[in-house]
Backbone as a printed PyTorch tensor [residue, N CA C, xyz], in Angstrom:
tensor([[[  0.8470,  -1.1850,   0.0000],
         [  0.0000,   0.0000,   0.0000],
         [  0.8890,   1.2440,   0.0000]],

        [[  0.7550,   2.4340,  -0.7990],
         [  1.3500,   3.4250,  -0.9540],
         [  1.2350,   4.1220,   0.2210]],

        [[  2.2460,   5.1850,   0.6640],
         [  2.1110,   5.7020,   1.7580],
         [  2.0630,   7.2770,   0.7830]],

        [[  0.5470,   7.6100,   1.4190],
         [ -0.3650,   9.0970,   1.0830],
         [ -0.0710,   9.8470,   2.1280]],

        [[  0.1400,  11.1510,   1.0350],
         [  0.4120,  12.1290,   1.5980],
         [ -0.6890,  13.2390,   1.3750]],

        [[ -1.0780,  14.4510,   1.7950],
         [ -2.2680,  15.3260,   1.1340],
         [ -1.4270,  16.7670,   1.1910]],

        [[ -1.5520,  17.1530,   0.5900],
         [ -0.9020,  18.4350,   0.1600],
         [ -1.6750,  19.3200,   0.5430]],

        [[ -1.1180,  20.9940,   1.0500],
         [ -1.8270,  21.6170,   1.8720],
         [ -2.4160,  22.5950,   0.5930]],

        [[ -3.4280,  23.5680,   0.9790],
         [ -4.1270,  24.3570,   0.5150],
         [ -3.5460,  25.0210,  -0.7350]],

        [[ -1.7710,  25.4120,  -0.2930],
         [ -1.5780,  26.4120,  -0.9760],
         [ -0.1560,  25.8550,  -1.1030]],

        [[  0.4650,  25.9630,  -2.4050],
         [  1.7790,  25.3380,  -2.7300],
         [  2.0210,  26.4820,  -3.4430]],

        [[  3.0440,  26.7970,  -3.3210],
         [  3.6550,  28.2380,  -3.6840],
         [  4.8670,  28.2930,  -3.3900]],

        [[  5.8420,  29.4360,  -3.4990],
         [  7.1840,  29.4630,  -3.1980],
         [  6.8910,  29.3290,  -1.7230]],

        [[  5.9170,  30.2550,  -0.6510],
         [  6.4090,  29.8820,   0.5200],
         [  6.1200,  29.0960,   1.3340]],

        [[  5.5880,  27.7590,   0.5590],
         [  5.3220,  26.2040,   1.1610],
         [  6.4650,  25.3110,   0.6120]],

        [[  7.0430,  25.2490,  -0.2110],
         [  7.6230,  24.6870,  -1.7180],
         [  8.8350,  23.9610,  -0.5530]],

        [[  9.3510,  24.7750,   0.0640],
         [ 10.7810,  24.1030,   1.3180],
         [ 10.1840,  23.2320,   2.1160]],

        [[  9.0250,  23.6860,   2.4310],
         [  8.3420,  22.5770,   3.6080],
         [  8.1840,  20.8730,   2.8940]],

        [[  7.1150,  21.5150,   1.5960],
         [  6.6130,  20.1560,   1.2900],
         [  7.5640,  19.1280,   0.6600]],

        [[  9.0790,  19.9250,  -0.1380],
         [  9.6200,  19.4210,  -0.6990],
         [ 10.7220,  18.9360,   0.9080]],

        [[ 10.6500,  19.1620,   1.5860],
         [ 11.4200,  18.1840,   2.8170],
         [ 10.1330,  16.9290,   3.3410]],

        [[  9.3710,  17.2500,   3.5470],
         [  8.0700,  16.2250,   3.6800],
         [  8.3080,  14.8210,   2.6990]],

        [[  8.8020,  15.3900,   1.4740],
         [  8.6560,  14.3150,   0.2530],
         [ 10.3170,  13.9430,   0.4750]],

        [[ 11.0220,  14.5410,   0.4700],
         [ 12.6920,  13.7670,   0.8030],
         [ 12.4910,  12.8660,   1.4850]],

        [[ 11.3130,  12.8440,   2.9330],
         [ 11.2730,  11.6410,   3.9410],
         [ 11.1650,  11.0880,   3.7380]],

        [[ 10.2640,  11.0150,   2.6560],
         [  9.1410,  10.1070,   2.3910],
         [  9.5180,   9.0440,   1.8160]],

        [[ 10.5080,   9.6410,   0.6720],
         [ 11.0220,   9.1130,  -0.3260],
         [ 12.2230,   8.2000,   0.3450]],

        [[ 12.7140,   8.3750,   1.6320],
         [ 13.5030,   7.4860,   2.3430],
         [ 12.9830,   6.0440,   2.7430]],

        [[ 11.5440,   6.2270,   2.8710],
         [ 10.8220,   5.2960,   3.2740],
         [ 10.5700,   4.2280,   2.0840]],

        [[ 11.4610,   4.5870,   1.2410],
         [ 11.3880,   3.1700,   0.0220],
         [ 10.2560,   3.0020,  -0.0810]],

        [[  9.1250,   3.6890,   0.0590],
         [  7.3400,   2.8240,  -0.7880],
         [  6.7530,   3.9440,  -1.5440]],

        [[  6.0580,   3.3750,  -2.5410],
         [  5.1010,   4.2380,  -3.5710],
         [  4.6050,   5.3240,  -2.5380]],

        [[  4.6920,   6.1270,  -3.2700],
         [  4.0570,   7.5430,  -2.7500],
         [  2.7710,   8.4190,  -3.7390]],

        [[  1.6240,   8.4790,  -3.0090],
         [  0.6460,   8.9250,  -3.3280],
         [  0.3620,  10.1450,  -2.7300]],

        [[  0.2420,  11.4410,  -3.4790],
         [  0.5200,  12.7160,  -3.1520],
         [ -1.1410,  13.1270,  -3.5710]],

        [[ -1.8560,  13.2350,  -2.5970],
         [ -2.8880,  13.6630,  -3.1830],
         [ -3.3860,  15.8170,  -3.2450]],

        [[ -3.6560,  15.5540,  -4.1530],
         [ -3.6240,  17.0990,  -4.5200],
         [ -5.0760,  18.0660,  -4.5320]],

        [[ -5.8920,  16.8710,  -3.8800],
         [ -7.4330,  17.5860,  -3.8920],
         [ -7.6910,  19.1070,  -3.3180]],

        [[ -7.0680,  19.2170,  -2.5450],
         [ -7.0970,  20.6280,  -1.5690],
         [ -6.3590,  21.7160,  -1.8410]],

        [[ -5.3910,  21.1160,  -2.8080],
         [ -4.5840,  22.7090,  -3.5740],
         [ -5.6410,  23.6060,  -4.0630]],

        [[ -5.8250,  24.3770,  -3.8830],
         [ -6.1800,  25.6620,  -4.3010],
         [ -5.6450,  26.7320,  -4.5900]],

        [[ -4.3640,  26.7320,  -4.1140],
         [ -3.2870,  27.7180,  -4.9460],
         [ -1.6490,  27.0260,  -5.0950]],

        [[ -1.4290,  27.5800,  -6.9030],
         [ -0.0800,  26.5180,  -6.6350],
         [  0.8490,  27.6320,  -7.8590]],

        [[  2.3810,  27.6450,  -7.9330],
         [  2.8470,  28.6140,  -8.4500],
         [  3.9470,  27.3910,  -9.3170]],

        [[  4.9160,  28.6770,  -9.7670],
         [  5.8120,  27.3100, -10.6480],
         [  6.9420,  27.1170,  -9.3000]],

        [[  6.8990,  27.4590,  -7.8520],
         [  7.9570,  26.6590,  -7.3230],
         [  7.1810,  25.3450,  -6.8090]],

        [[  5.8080,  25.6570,  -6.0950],
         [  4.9520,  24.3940,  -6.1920],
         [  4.8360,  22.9800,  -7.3310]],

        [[  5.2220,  23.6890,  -8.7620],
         [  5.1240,  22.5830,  -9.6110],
         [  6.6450,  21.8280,  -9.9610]],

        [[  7.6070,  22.8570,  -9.3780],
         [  8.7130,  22.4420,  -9.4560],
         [  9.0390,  21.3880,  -8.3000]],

        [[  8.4710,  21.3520,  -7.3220],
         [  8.8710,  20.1980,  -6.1840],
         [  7.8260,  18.7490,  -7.3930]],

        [[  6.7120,  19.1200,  -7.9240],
         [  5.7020,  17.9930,  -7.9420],
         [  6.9070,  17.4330,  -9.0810]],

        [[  7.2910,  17.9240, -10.0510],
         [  8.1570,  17.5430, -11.2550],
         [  9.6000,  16.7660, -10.4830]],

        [[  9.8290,  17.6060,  -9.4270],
         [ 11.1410,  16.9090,  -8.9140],
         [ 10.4750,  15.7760,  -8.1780]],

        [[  9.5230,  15.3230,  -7.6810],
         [  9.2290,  14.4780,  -6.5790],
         [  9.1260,  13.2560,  -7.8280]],

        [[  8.1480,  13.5600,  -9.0180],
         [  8.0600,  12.3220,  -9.9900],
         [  9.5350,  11.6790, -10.3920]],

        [[ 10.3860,  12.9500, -10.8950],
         [ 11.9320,  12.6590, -11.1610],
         [ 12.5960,  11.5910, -10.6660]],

        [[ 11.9860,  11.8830,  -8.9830],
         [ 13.3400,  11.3470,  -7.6740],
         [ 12.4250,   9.9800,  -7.5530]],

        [[ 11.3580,   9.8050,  -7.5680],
         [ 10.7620,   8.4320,  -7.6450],
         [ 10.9600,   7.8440,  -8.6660]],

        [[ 11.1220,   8.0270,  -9.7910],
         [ 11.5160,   7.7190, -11.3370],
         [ 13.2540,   6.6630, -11.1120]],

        [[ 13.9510,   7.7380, -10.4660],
         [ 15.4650,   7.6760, -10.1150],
         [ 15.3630,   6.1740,  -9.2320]],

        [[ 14.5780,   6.2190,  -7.9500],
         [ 14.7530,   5.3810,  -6.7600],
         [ 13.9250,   4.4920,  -7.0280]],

        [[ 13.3190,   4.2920,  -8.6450],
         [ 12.3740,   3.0720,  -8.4820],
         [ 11.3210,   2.9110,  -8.1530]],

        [[ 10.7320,   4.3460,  -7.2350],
         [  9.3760,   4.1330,  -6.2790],
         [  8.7280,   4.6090,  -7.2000]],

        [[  7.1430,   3.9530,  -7.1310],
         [  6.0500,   4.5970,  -8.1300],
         [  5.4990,   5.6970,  -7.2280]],

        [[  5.2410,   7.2010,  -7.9920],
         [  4.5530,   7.9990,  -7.4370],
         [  3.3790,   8.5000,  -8.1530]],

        [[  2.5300,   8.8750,  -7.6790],
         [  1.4940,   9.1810,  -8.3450],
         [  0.9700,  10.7610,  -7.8930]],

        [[  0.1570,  11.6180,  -8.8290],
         [ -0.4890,  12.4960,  -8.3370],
         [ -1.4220,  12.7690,  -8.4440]],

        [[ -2.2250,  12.5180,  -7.2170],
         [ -3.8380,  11.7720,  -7.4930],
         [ -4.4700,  13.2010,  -7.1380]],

        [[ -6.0870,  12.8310,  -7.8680],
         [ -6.9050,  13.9650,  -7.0960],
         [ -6.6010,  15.7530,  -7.4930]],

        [[ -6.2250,  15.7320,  -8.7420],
         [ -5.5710,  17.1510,  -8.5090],
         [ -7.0420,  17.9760,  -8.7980]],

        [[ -6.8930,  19.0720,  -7.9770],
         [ -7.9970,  19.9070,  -7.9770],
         [ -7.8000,  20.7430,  -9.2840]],

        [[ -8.7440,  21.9930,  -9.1620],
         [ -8.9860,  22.4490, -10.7690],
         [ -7.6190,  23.5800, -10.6370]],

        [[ -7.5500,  24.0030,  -9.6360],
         [ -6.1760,  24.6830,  -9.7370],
         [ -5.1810,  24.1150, -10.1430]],

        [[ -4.7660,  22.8450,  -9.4460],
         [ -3.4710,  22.4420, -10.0940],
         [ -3.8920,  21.7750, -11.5140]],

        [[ -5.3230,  21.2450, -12.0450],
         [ -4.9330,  21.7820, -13.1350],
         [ -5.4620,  22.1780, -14.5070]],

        [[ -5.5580,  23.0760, -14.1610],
         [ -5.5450,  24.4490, -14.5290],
         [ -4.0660,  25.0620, -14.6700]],

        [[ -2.9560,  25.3290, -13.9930],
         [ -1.7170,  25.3290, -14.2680],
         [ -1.0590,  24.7790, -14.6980]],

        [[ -1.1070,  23.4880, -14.3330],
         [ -0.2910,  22.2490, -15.5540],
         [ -1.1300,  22.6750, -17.1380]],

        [[ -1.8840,  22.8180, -17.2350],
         [ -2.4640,  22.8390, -18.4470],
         [ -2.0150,  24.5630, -18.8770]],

        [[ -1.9630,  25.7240, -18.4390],
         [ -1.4550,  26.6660, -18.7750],
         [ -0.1380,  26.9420, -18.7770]],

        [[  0.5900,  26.0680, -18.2840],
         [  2.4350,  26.0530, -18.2070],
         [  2.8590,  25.4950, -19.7240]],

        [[  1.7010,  24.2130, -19.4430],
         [  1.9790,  23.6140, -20.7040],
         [  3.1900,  22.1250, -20.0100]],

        [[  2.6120,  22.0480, -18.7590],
         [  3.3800,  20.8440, -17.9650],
         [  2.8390,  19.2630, -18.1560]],

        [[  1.6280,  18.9930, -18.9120],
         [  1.2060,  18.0510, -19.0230],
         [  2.3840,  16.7170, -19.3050]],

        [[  3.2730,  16.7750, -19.5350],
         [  4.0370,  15.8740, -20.1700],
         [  4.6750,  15.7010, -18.5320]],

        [[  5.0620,  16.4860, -18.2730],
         [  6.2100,  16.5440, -16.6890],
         [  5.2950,  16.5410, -15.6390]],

        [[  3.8800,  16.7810, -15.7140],
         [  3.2460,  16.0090, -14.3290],
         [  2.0210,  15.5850, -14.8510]],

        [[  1.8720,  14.5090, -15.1920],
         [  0.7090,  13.2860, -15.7780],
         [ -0.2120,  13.2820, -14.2860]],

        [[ -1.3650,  13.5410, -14.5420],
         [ -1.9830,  14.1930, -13.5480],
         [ -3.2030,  12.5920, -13.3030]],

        [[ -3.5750,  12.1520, -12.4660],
         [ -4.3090,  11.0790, -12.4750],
         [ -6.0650,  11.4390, -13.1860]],

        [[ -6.6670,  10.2950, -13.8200],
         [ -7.9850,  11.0540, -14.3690],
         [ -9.0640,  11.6380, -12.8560]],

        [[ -9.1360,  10.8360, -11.7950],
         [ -9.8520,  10.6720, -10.8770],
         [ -9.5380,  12.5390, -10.3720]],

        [[ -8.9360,  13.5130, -10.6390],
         [ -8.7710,  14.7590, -10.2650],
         [ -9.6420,  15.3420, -10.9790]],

        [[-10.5000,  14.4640, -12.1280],
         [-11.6830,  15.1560, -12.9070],
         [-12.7400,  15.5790, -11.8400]],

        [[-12.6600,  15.1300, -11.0940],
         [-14.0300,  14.8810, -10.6020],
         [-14.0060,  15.5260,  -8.6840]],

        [[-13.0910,  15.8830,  -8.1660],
         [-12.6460,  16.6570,  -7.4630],
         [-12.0830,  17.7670,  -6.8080]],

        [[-12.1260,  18.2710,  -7.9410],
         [-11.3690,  19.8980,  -7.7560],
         [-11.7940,  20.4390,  -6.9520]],

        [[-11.6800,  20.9120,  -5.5700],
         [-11.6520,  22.2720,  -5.3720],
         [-11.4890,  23.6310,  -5.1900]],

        [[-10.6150,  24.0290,  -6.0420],
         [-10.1050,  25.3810,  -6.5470],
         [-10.5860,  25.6940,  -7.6140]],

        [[-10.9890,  27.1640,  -7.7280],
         [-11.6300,  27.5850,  -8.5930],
         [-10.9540,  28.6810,  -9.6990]]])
């Protein structure tokens, strides 16, 4: 079973240190990591830069990560960055968004 994580409200430059030490741990813990993204409601490009590095570093270490649940904010930005390729967003975030 993947060990889930939920991402806070707002991912931005001044969350981006927190969450991206949260996910270093995590990522120590050798198991799939499920980052769920339902509750973002605000996210910037240092926010998408941890989600791109977190797929990377699981990519690297073997672990499957996933990014489930993304609300309409996150994406909504992947889709206006033009990040679709660098964060494959799960379908089940169709149906959950809450950011507007």
């Amino acid at each position: 079973m993947p060990l889930s994580i939920r991402a806070g409200n707002e991912q931005t430059i001044y969350q981006a240190a927190e969450l991206l030490a949260q996910l270093r741990q995590a990522l120590r813990g050798e198991e799939a990591i499920l980052l769920d993204l339902s509750a973002v409601e605000e996210i910037d490009c240092a926010g998408a830069q941890v989600l791109v590095w977190l797929l990377r570093e699981g990519s690297r270490l073997g672990l499957p990560v996933s990014l489930h649940a993304p609300s309409k904010a996150v994406r909504d930005f992947v889709r206006l960055m033009g990040l679709q390729r660098d964060l494959p967003l799960e379908a089940q975030g169709e149906d959950h968004g809450h950011g507007s």
